[in-house]
C-alpha positions as CSV (number, residue, x, y, z in Angstrom):
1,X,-42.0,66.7,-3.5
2,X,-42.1,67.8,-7.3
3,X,-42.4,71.7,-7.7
4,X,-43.9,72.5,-11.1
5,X,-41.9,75.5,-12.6
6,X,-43.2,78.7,-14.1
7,X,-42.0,79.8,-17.0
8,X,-38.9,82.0,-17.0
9,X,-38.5,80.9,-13.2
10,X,-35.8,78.5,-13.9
11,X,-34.0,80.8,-16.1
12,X,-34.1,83.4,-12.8
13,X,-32.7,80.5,-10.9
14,X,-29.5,79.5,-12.8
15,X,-28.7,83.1,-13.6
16,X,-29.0,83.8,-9.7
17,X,-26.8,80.2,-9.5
18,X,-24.4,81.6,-11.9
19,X,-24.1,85.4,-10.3
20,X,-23.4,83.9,-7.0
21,X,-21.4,80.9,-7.7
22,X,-19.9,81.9,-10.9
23,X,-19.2,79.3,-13.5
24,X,-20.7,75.7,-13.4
25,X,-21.6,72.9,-15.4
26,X,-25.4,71.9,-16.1
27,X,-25.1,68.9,-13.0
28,X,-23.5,71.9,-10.7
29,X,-26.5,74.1,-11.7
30,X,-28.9,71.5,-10.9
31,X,-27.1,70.0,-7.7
32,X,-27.5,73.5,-6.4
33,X,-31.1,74.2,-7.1
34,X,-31.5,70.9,-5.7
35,X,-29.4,71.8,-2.1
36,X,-30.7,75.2,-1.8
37,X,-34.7,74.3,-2.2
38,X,-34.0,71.7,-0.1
39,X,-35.1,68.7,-2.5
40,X,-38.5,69.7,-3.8
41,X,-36.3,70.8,-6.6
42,X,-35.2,67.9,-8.9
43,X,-34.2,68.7,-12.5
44,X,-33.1,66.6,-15.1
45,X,-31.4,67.0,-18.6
46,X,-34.4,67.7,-20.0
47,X,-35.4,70.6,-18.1
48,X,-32.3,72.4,-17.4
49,X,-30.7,72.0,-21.1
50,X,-33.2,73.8,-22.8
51,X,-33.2,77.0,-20.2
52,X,-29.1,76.7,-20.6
53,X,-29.4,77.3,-24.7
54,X,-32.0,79.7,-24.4
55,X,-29.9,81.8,-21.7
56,X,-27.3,81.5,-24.1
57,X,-29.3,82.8,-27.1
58,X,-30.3,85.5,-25.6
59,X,-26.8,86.0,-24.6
60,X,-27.4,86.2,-20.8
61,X,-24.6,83.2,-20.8
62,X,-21.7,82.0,-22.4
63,X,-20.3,78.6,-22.6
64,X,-16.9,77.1,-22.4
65,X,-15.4,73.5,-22.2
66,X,-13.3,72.7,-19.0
67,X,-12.8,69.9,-16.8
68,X,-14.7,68.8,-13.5
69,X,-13.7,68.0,-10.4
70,X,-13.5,64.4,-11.7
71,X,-11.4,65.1,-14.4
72,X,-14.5,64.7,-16.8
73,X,-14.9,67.1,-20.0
74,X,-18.0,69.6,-19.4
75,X,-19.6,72.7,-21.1
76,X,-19.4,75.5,-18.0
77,X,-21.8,78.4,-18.3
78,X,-20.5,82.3,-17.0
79,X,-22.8,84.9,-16.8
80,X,-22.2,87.8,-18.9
81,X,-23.1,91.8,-18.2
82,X,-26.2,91.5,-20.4
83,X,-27.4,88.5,-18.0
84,X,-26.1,90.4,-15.3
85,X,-28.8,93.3,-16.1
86,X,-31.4,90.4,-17.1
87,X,-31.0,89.0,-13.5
88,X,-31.9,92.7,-11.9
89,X,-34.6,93.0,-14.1
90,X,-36.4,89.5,-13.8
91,X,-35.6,89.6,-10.1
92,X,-37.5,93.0,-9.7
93,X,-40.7,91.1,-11.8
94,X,-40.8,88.3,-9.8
95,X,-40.7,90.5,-6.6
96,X,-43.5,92.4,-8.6
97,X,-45.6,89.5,-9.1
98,X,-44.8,87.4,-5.6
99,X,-46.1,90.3,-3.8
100,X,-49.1,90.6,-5.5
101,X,-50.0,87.0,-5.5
102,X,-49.4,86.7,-1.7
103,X,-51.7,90.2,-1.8
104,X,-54.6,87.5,-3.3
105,X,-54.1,84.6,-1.3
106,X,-54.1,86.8,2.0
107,X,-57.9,88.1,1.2
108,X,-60.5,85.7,2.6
């Protein structure tokens, strides 16, 4: 299944990855979004690097180089305090707007 993104949705998705998992590379971020929406979610390069530099300019994440599991040089992305109170507050909008767009779809 593809699963067309909103804006800023992705970016609320690897900061949430990143909260809870704590540092990963780009192919750990997107292996996870993968796992946890059960498939319909299937990113490549394309999508995922430019939300990774924007997080970073708005410095909601830093980035380091380290090694992977398979020994492999990769950039790993942390999130810092400022993405930390970014999260809270584009978790409370998306709560915001879910709840009122489940309040128009229920209305027949």
């Amino acid at each position: 299944m593809h699963a067309n993104i909103l804006q800023g949705t992705l970016d609320l998705m690897i900061l949430r990855t990143l909260a809870t998992m704590g540092p990963q590379h780009a192919y750990g971020i997107a292996n996870r979004l993968q796992q946890v929406s059960e498939d319909a979610l299937n990113l490549n390069q394309g999508t995922i690097y430019p939300a990774l530099v924007r997080l970073e300019q708005h410095g909601w994440t830093r980035a380091s180089w380290g090694k992977t599991e398979n020994n492999r040089e990769a950039k790993y992305y942390a999130i810092t305090k400022a993405g930390l109170k970014a999260l809270d507050g584009e978790t409370a909008r998306w709560r915001q707007m879910s709840g009122m767009v489940e309040k128009l779809l229920a209305e027949e």
